[in-house]
C-alpha positions as CSV (number, residue, x, y, z in Angstrom):
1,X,0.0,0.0,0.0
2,X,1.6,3.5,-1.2
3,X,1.3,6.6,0.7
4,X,-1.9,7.6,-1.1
5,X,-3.5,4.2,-0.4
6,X,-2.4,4.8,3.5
7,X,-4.2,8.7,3.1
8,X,-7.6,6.9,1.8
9,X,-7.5,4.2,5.0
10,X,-6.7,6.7,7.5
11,X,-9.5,9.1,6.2
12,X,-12.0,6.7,6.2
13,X,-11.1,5.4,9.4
14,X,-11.3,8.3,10.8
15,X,-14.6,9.2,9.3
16,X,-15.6,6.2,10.8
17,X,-14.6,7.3,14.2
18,X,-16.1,10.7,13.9
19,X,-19.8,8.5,12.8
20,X,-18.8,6.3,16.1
21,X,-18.4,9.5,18.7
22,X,-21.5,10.5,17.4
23,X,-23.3,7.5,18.4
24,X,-21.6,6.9,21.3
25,X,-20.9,10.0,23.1
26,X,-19.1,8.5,25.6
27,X,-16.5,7.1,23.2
28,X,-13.8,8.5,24.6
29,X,-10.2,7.1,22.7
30,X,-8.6,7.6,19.9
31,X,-7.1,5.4,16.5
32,X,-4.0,3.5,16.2
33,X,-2.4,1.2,13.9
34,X,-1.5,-2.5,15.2
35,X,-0.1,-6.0,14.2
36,X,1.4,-8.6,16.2
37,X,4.5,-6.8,15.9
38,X,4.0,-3.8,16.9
39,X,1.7,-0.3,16.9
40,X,1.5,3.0,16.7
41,X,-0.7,6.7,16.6
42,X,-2.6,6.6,13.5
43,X,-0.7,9.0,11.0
44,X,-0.4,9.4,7.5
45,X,3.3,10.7,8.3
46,X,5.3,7.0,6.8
47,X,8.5,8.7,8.4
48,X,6.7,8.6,11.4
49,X,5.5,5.5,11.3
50,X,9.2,4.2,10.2
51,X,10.8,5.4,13.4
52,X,7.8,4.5,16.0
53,X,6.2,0.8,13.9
54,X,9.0,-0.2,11.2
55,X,7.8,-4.0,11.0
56,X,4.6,-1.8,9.5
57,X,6.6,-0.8,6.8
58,X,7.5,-3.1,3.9
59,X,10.8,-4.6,3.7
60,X,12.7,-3.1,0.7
61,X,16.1,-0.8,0.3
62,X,14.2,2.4,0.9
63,X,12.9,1.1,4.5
64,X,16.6,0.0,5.5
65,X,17.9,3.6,3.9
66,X,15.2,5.2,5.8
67,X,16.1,3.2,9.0
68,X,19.7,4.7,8.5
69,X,18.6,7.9,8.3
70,X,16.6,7.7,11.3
71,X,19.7,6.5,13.2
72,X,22.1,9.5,12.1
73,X,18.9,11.9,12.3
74,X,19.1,10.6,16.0
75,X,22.4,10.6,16.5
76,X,23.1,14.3,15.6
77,X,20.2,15.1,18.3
78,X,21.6,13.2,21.0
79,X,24.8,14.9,20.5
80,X,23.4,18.0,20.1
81,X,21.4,17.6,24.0
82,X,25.2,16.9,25.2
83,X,26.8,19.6,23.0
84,X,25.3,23.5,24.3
85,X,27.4,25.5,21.7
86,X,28.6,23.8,18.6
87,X,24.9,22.3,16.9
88,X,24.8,20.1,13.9
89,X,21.9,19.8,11.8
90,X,20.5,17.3,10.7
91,X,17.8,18.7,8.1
92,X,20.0,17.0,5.1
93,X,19.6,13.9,6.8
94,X,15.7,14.4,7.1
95,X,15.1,15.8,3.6
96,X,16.9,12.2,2.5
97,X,14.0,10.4,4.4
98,X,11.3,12.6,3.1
99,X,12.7,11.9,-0.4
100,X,13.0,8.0,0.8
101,X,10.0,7.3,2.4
102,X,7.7,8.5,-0.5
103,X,8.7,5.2,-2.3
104,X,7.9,2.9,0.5
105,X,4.9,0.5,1.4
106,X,3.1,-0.3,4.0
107,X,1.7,-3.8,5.2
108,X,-2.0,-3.6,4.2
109,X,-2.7,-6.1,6.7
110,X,-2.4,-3.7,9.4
111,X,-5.4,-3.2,11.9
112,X,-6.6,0.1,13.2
113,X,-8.0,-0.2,16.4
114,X,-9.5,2.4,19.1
115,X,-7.5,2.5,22.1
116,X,-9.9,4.1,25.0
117,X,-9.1,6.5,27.5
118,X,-11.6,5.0,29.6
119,X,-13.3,1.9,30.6
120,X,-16.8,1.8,29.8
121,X,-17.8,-2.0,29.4
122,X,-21.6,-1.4,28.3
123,X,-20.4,0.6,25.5
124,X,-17.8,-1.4,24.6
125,X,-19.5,-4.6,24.0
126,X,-22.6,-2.5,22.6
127,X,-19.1,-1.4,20.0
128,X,-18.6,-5.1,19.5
129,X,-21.8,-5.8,17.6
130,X,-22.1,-2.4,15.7
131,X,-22.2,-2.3,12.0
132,X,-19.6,0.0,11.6
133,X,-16.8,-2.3,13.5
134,X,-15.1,-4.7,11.4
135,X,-17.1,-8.0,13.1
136,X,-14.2,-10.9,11.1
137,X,-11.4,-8.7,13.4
138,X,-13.0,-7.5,16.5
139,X,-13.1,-10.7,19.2
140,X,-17.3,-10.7,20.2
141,X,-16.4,-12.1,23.7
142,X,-17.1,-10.0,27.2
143,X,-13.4,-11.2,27.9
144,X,-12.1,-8.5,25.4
145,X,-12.4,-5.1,24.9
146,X,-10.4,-5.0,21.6
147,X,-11.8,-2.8,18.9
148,X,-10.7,-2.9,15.3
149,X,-12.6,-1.1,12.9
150,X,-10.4,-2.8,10.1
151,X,-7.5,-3.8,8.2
152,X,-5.7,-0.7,6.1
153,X,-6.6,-2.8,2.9
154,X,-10.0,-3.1,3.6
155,X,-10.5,0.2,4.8
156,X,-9.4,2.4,1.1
């Protein structure tokens, strides 16, 4: 899934959301992407989600470049905390990763679930059974309060 493909999930997702809030105003959480290997804040930033989720990105020679970059990028800034006077920049460095990470791919089978901010058990299960929550991905048991509205490939 490219960038633009990622833009189209996340919008709808979050469209989604906004139709959920509304018919449960005590939905109180927000979205995130997750796999069994890892998650993050729902972005359409892939730089972002290189440096907080990199198993979500595809494997390919951009995604190890960008990993790179990431390391000098944080290097430079850990230096920099140590070093008062004499700063470095690293702006090349994150112009390279812009330029890098417009080529990658994300895994399409990545889930986007609500995280809550608070525990509300009624709404949650009354979540479970709702039209608008992916029912193949969300568990339908009272042990779990796990909410996935989707996977990124279904949601485009």
């Amino acid at each position: 899934m490219n960038a633009t493909q990622l833009k189209s999930a996340v919008d709808k997702s979050n469209e989604l959301f906004t139709k959920l809030k509304m018919k449960y105003p005590s939905l109180n959480g927000n979205l995130f992407f997750s796999s069994p290997y890892g998650q993050c804040e729902l972005t359409t930033n892939v730089a972002d989600i290189l440096k907080s989720f990199p198993l979500m990105i595809v494997d390919s020679k951009q995604k190890v470049k960008g990993l790179q970059l990431w390391q000098k990028i944080n290097d430079i800034e850990a230096e920099n905390k140590k070093n008062v006077g004499n700063l470095k920049s690293s702006e090349k460095f994150r112009l390279q990763l812009d330029d890098t990470v417009r080529n990658m791919e994300v895994n399409e089978d990545t889930f986007v679930e609500i995280r809550f901010k608070g525990t509300d058990y009624d709404m949650i299960f009354a979540l479970q059974k709702d039209e608008l929550i992916s029912q193949e991905h969300t568990p339908q048991t009272k042990a779990s309060i796990r909410i996935v509205l989707g996977v990124l490939r279904d949601l485009q």
